[in-house]
N, C-alpha and C positions, 0 to 999 in steps of 0.2 A: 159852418161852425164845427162838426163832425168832421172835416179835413181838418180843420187848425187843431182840434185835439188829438190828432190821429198824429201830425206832423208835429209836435209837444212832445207826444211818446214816443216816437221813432226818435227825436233828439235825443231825449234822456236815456234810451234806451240805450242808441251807437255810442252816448259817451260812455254810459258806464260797464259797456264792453268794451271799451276803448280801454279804458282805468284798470279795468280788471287783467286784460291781456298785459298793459305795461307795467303790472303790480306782478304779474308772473316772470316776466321778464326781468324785472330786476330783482327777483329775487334770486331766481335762476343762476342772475350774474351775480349775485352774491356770495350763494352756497360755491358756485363754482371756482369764484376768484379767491376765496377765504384762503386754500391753501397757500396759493402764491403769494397771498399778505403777510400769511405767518411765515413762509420763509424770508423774506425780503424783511419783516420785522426784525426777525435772529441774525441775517445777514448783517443789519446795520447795529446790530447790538454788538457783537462781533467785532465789527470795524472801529466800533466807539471803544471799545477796551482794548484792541489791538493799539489805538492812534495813541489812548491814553499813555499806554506803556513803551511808544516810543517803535513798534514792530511791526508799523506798517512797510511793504519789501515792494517797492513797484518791480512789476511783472509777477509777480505771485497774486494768486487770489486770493481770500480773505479765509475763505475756508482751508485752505492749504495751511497759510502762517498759522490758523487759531489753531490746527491741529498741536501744536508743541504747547497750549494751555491745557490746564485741569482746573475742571470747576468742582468748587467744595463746598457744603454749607455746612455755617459758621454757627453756633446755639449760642445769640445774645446774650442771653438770660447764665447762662455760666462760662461764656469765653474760652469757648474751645470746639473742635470740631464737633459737630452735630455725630452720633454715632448712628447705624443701622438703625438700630431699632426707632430712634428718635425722627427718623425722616421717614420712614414707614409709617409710624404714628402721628404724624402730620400731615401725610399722601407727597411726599415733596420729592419728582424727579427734578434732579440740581441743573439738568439740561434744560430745563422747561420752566422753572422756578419763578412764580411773577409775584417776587416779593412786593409790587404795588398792589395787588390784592390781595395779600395776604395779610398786609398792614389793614386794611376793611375788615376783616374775619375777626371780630373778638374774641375768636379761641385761638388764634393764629397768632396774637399780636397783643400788647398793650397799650392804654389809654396815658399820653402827655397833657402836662397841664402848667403852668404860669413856667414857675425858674426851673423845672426838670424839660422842660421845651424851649430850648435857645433856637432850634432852627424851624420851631413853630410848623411840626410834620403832625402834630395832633396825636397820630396812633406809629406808635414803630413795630416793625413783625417781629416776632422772637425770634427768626431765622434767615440768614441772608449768604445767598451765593456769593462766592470769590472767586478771583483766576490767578492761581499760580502758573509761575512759568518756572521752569528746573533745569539743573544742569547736573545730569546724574541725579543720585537722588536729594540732593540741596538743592531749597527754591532760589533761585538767581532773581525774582521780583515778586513784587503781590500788587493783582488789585483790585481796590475798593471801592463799591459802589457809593454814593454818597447823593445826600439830596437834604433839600429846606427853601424855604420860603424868601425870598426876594423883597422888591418893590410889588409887584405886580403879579409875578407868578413862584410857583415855585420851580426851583432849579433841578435837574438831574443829572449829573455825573459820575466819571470815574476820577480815583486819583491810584495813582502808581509808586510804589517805594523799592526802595532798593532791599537786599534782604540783610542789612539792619533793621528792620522795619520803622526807620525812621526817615531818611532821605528820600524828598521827591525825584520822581523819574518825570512822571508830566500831569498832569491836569487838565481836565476839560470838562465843559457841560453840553448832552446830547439835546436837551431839550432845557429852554427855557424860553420866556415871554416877556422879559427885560425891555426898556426903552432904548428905539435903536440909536447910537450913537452915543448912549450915555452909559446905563445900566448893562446894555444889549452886546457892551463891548465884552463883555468875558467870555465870546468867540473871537477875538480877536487873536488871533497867530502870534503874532508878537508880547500882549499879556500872557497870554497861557505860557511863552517858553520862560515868563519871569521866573515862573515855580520850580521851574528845575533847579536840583543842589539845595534847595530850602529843606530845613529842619524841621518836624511837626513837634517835637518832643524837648523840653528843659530840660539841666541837670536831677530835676526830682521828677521826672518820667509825666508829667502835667503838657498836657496837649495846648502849646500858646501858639502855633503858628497861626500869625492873623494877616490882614491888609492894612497897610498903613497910611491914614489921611493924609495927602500932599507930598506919599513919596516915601521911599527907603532911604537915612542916612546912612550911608556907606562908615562913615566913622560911631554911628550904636552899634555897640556892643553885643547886642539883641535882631543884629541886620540878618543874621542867618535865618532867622524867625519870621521874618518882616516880607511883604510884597506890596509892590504900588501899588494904594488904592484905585478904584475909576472913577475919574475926573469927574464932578458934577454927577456924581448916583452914588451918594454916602448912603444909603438904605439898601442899593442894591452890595454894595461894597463890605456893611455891616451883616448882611445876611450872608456872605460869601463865609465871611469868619465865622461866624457862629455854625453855620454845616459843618464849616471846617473840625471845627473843636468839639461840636457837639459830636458825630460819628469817629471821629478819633480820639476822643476821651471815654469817661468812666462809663458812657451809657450806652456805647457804641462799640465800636471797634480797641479800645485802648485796651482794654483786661486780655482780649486776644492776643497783640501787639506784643502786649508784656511778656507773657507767656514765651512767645515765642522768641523773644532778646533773649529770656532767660537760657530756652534751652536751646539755643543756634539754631543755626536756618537749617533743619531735617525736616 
């Protein structure tokens, strides 16, 4: 009996020096590997705003091309570039900027709720990085990060304009959880290039670019506004729109926009 209890505790004992060495271990590998995550994070954050804007250069690497953007943050809350002081008083380096948590931070961000929430994002941050690209000192493109809520998940992208700040350059979402073949298509290469040459903006400066069920009539009037719905995912397709309009109108990106039509691309 004294063997079998003896042989009980040597069990429990090697496992949980077993557990403990492989819990060191991976931790190890964790601390260790964290930097290589967070470059390889920024790498492809990078890439997603580069591809958005159309400046992906094969044979160049990604850090090379991003070299010719400037990231800015933008103050929500009054439509204009965030100044020094304001981004000190926030802690916000614009390199590093994780406006997804910053939207979490109730001092960071504000509380959405019924029709002020088209894109059903809950909290928006009062602050958000941009990436200008220039030629001399006029920005030659902008772009905009954008996100809201789908069928299933929510969407994260970039969209790209020209420096009317109205014309798309390109569109895309880096992350989302859409249904594949239906919802799941707005990685599809051939939707995303619909968006190019689309308009976000009406004659009275009103953010309508939307998707449209069953297809663009080339003879509306309203086509430059308009992009092919996806087939069979009208929720994911309805949600596309509403990101769309909600970050480039009045509660997002638009008062910026304006601003900047008004006083040209400097």
């Amino acid at each position: 009996m004294a063997s079998s209890n003896d042989s009980i505790q040597k069990t429990i004992i090697v496992a949980l020096s077993l557990c403990l060495v492989c819990s060191i271990f991976v931790a190890a590998a964790a601390v260790g590997l964290k930097p290589i995550q967070n470059a390889n994070k920024d790498l492809d954050r990078k890439r997603n705003i580069l591809s958005a804007a159309g400046m992906l250069v094969p044979g160049k690497s990604i850090d090379e091309v991003f070299q010719t953007v400037e990231t800015r943050i933008v103050n929500l809350q009054t439509g204009v570039f965030a100044t020094e002081a304001e981004i000190k008083a926030a802690g916000i380096n614009p390199a590093t900027y994780d406006q997804k948590a910053a939207a979490k931070n109730p001092q960071l961000s504000v509380a959405l709720s019924g029709e002020n929430d088209p894109a059903s994002i809950k909290r928006r941050a009062n602050f958000s990085a941009i990436y200008l690209v220039k030629s001399g000192d006029d920005i030659d493109r902008i772009i905009l990060p954008v996100h809201g809520y789908g069928l299933w998940s929510t969407m994260y992208g970039f969209m790209a304009l020209k420096n009317d700040f109205n014309t798309v350059i390109g569109f895309g979402f880096y992350s989302q959880g859409e249904t594949p073949g239906l919802g799941g298509e707005v990685d599809n290469p051939n939707w995303k290039a619909l968006w190019k040459g689309k308009e976000v903006y009406d004659d009275q400066g009103e953010a309508v670019l939307q998707l449209a069920k069953g297809g663009v009539d080339s003879s509306d009037p309203n086509a430059i506004h308009k992009v092919d719905g996806l087939s069979g995912a009208t929720l994911t397709s309805r949600g596309v729109t509403n990101l769309v309009q909600y970050w480039l109108g009045e509660e997002g990106f638009g008062p910026f926009l304006a601003k900047l039509r008004s006083e040209g691309a400097q």
